[in-house]
C-alpha positions in Angstrom: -14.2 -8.6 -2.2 -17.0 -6.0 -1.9 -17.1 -3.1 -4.1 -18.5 0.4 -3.2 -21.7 2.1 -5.4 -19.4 4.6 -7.2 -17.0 1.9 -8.3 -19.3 -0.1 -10.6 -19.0 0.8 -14.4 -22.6 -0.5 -15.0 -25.5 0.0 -12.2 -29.0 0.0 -12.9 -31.2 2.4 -12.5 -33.6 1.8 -9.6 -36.7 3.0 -7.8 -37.8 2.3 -4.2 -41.2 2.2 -3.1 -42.3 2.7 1.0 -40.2 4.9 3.1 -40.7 3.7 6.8 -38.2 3.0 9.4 -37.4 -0.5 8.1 -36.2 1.4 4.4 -34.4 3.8 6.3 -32.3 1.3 8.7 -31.8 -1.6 6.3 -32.5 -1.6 2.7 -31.5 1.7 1.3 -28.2 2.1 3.4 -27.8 -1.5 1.4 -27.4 0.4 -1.8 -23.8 1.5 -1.1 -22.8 -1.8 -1.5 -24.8 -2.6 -5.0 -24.6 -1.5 -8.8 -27.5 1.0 -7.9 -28.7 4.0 -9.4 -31.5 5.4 -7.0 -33.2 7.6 -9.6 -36.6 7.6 -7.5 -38.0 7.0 -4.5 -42.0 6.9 -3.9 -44.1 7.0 -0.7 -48.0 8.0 -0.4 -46.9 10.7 2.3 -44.8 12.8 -0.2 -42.9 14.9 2.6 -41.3 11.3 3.6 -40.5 10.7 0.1 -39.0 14.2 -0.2 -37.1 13.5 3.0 -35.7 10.2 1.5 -35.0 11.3 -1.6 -32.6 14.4 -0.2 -30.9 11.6 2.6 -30.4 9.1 -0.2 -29.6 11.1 -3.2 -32.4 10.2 -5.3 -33.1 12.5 -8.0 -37.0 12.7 -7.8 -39.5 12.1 -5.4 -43.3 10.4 -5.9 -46.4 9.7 -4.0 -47.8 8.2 -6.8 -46.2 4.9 -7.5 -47.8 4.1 -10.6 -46.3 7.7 -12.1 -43.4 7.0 -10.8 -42.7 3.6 -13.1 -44.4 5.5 -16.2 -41.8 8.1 -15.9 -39.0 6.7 -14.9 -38.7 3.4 -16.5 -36.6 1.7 -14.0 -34.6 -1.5 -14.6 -35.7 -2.9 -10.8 -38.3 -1.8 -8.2 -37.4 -2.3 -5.0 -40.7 -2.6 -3.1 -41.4 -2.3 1.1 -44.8 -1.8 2.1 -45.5 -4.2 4.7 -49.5 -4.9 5.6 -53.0 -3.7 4.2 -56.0 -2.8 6.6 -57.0 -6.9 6.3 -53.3 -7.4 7.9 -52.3 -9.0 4.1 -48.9 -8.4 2.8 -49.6 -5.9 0.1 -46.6 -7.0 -2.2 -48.1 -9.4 -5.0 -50.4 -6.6 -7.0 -47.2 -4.3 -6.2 -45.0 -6.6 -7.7 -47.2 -7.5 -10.6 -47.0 -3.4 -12.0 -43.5 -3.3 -11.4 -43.0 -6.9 -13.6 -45.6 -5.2 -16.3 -43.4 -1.8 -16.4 -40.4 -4.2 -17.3 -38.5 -3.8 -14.1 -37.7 -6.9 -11.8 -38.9 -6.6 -8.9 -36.9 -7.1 -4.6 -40.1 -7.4 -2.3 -39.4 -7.7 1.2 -41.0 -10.7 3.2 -43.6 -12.1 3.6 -44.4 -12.0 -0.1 -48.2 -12.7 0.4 -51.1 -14.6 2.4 -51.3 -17.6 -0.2 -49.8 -19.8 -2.0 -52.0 -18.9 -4.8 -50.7 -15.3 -5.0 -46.9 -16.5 -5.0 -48.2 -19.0 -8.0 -49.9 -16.0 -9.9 -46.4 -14.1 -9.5 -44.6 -17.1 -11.4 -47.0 -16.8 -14.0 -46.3 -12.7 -14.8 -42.7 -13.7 -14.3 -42.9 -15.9 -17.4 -45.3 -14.0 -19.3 -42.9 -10.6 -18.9 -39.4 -11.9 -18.6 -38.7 -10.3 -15.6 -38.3 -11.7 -12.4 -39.3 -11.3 -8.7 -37.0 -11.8 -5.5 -38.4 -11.9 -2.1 -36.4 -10.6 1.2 -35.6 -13.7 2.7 -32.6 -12.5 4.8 -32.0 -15.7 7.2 -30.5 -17.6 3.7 -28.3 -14.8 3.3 -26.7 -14.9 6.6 -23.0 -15.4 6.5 -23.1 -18.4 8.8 -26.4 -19.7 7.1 -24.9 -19.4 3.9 -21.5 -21.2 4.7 -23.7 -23.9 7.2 -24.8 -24.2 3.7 -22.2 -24.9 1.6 -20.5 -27.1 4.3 -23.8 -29.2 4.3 -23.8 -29.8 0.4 -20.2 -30.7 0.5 -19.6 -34.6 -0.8 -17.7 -34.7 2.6 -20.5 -33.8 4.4 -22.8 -36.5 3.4 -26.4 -36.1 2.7 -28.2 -34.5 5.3 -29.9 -36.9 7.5 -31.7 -33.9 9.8 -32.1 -30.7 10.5 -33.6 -28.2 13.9 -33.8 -25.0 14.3 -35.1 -23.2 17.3 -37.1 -19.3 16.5 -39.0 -17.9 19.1 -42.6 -17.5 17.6 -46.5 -17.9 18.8 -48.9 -19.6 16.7 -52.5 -18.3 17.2 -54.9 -20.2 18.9 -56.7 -22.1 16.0 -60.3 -20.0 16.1 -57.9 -17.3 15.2 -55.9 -18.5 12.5 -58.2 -17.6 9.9 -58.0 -14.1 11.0 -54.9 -12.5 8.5 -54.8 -9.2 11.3 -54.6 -12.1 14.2 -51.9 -14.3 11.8 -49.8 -11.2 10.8 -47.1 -11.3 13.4 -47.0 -15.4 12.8 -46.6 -14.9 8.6 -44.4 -11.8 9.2 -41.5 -14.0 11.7 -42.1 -17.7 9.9 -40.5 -16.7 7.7 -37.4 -16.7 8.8 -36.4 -20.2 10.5 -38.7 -21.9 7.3 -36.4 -19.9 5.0 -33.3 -21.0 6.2 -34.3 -24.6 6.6 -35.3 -24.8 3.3 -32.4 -22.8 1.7 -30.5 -25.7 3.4 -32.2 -29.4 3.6 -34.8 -28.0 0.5 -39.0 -28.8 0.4 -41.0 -29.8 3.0 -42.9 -32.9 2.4 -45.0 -33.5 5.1 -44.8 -31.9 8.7 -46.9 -32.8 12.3 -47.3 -29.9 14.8 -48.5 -29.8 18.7 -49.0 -26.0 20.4 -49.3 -25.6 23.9 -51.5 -23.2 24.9 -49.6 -20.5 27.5 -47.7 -19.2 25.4 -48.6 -20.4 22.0 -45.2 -22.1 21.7 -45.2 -24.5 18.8 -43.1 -28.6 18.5 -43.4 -29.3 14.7 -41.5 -32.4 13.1 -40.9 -32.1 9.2 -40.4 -34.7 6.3 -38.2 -33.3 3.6 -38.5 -35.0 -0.1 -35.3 -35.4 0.3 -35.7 -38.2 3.0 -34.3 -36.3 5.6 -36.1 -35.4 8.8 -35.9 -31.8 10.9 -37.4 -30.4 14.0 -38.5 -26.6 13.9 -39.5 -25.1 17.4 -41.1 -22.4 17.7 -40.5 -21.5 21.4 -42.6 -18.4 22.7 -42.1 -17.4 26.0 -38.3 -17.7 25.9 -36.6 -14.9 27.7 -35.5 -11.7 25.6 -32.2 -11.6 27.0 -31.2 -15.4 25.5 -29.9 -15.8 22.0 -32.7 -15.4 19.5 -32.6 -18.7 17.4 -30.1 -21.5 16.6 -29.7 -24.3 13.6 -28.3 -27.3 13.5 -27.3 -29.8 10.6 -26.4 -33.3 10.5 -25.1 -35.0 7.8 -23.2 -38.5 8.2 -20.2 -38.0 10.9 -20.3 -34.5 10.7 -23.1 -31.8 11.6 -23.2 -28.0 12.0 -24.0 -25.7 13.9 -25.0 -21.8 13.7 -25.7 -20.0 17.3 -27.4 -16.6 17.7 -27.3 -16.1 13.5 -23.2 -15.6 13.9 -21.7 -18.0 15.0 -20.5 -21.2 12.9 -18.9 -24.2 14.5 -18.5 -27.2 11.8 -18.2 -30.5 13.7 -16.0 -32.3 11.0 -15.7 -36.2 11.1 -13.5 -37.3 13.7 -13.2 -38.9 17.3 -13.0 -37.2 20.9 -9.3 -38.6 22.5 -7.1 -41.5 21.7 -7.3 -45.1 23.3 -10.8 -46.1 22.6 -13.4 -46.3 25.1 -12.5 -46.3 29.1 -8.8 -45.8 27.8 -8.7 -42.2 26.4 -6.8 -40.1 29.1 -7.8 -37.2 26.7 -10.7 -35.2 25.5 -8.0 -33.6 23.1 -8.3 -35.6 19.6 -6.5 -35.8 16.2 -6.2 -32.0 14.5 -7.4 -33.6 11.4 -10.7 -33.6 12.7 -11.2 -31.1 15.2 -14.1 -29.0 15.2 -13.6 -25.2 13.1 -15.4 -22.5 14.9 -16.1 -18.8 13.3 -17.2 -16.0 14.8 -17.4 -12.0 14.0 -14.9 -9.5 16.2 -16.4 -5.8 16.7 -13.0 -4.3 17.1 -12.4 -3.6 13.6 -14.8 -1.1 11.1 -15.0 -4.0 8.7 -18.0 -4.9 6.8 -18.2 -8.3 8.3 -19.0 -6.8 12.0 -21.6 -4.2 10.1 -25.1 -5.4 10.7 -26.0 -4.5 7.3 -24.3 -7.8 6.2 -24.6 -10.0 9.0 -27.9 -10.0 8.9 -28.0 -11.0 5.4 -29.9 -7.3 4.0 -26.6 -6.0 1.6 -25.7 -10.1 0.4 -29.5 -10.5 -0.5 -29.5 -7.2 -1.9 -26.2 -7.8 -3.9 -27.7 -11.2 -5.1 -30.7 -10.2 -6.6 -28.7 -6.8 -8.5 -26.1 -9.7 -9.8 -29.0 -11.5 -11.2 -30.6 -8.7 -12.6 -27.8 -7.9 -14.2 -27.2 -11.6 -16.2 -30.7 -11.8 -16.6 -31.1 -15.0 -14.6 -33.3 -15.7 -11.9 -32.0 -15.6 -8.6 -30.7 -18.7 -6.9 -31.6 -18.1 -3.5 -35.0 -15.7 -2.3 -36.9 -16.6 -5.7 -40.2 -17.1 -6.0 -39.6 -21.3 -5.5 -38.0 -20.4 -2.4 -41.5 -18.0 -1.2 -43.7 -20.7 -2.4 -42.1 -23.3 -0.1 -42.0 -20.6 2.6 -46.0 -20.0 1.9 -47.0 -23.7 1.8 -45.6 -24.3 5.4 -47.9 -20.9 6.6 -50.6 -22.3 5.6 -50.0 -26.0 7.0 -50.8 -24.1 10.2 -54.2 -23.9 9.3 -54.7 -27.4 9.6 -56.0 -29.2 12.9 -53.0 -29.9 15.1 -52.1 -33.5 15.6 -52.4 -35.2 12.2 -49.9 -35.4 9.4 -49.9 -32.6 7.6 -49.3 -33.4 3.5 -47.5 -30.4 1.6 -48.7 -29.9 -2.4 -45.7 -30.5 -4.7 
């Protein structure tokens, strides 16, 4: 059961840094749900940061973000910035003065360029005790999370494969060492990577093809795991279609998540009675008919509320818990952005050979 900001005996006193539109709409309306004390929020166009701090009760406003740790002191920093001038996710130096302040620090996604940056993070997290969780919403799904749990069920099986489907263009390869040209490619990766490794884990190996209309992308993955997966990146869908859909298999039983909401778990069972040319039905045993859940918008509950659904107030939630007990977050840690990162830059290999991931 969720509890409401003002119902929390202990909430920890908190900063935000960048007020854009993305702040506005989906992180800071997140703190209603959270043990969260906004003491401060910072912006380098102070008459935002005014704004913010009046709609969202913040005691003080900054345009100096460095200030703004000194004197404050908050217990976690939540940080969303977005790009520099290069097109490079500003987050890592960011994150690093928040970790150095003492705070633990909520970046949203992508976390950074490289794979070296995420590395240097996990460093300053065990050199200051503190710890750094990155936005990775698509884990935090409802249906993701319970796709999930199904999947690591002993009933399940282990997975034996995974696809998901995200409509995404990969740059043509002179441009891919262009961060400006890869921005929009780093920025929505993201998102189908992060929920296939929050289920089937680490990519091993992967081989991808791009077709050059629309830059849509076929890439087959090798988990260490053993298992295989399929990620298609399919630009040039239509805009009036379902954005994405996942699909797990296990051994007799698979599930599925369509348009991020809705969960149907294909248990082990058998379609009709009679065997084969002798089933007069497609109707089979309840035991192991196929569970389906889906959101209704009829009621005001927090289940319909996008905030949730789209993962923002569970991730949010998740890393406050953590903070907290003073452990690191299970799901959006740093692990979790390396992973993320080493399949970003797997794209900068040639197309059409196999594609060997770093442990």
């Amino acid at each position: 059961m969720i509890r409401y900001n003002h119902e929390y005996e202990r909430r920890l006193r908190a900063v935000h840094l960048g007020c854009g539109d993305h702040s506005f709409r989906n992180i800071l309306p997140c703190f209603r749900y959270a043990p969260i004390d906004l003491v401060a929020v910072c912006d380098r166009r102070e008459e935002r940061a005014a704004a913010f701090a009046r709609q969202f009760g913040a005691e003080r406003h900054y345009a100096d973000y460095e200030r703004m740790l000194g004197e404050v002191r908050p217990e976690i920093v939540f940080i969303v910035t977005g790009y520099d001038a290069e097109g490079r996710p500003t987050y890592p130096a960011l994150a690093e003065m928040a970790l150095r302040a003492g705070a633990h620090a909520w970046i949203e996604k992508p976390p950074a360029a490289s794979t070296a940056e995420i590395r240097r993070l996990r460093q300053l997290e065990a050199e200051t005790g503190r710890f750094v969780m990155v936005g990775l919403k698509k884990a935090f799904f409802p249906a993701v999370a319970r796709a999930r749990e199904i999947a690591r069920s002993p009933e399940f099986g282990p997975i034996s494969s995974i696809a998901a489907r995200y409509p995404q263009s990969l740059p043509p390869p002179e441009r891919r060492g262009d961060p400006r040209a890869m921005l929009g490619f780093l920025d929505h990766l993201c998102h189908p990577a992060s929920a296939i490794h929050s289920i089937a884990g680490p990519v091993a190996s992967l081989f991808y093809q791009r077709e050059p209309v629309n830059g849509a992308v076929a890439v087959t993955l090798r988990f260490r795991s053993g298992a295989v997966g399929l990620l298609h990146l399919c630009a040039g869908q239509s805009g009036t279609g379902a954005l994405e859909r996942l699909e797990v298999v296990g051994r007799g039983s698979h599930v599925v998540v369509e348009n991020g909401c809705r969960l149907l778990h294909y248990r082990p069972g058998r379609r009709g009675e009679g065997g084969y040319g002798r089933s007069a039905s497609f109707i089979g045993p309840d035991e192991g008919a196929p569970l389906l859940w889906e959101p209704e918008f009829s009621l005001g509950q927090l289940y319909n509320n996008g905030l949730f659904l789209l993962g923002y107030a569970p991730e949010i939630r998740h890393f406050c818990d953590a903070a907290l007990a003073g452990t690191c977050p299970t799901e959006g840690n740093l692990d979790a952005a390396l992973e993320v990162t080493k399949l970003y830059e797997a794209f900068r290999e040639p197309e059409g050979t196999l594609i060997i991931l770093p442990e």
